[in-house]
N, C-alpha and C positions, 0 to 999 in steps of 0.2 A: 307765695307760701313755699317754704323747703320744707322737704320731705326727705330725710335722711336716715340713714340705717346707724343705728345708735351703738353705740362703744361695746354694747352686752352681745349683739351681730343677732339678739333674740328679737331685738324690740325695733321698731320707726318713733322717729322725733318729730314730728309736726310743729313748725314754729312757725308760725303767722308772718308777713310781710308787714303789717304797720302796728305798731302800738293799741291802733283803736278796733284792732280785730278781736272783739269780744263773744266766747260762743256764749250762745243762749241755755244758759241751764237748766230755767224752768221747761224748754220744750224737750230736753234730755231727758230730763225725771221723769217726764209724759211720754215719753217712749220705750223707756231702757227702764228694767230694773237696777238700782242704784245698791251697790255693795256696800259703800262707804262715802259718807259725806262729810267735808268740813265747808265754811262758807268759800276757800279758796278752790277747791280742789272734789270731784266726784271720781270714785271708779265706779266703772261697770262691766259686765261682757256684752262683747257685742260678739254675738254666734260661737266661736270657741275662744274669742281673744279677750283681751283681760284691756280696757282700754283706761286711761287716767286724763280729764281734761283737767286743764287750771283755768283758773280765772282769767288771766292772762290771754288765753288762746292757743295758747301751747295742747298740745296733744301726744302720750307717748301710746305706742300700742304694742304692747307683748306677744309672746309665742306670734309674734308674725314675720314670716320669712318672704314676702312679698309686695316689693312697690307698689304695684300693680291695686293690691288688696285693703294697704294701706291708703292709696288713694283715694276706694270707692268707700273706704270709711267714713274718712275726713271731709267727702261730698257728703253724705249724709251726714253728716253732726254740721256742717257749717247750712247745709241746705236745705233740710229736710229730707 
């Protein structure tokens, strides 16, 4: 997985290492309240961050200034 500080220097990219890295959205919805939803694409906040998955597996996360932060994210939405 890369975890990358994104072009805006606001947000982390999270793009998946294989193709078949799919997150699971039904257990997202069951945890997060959900801002907006299309079938490709949810945001939500997770604590004060504004996070956007894709279907895909992609993950970007806003107002985050920290790898670190972005990481323990990204363990929770791939892991539980």
């Amino acid at each position: 997985m890369i975890i990358r500080r994104c072009s805006t220097k606001g947000a982390f990219e999270v793009i998946p290492d294989s193709k078949d890295s799919k997150l699971d959205f039904s257990s997202i919805k069951d945890r997060f309240k959900i801002n907006f939803e299309i079938p490709s694409l949810i945001i939500f906040d997770f604590d004060v961050y504004s996070v956007s998955c894709f279907k895909n597996g992609k993950i970007l996360i806003k107002n985050c200034d920290s790898e670190t932060v972005a990481e323990k994210i990204v363990e929770v939405l791939y892991n539980g």
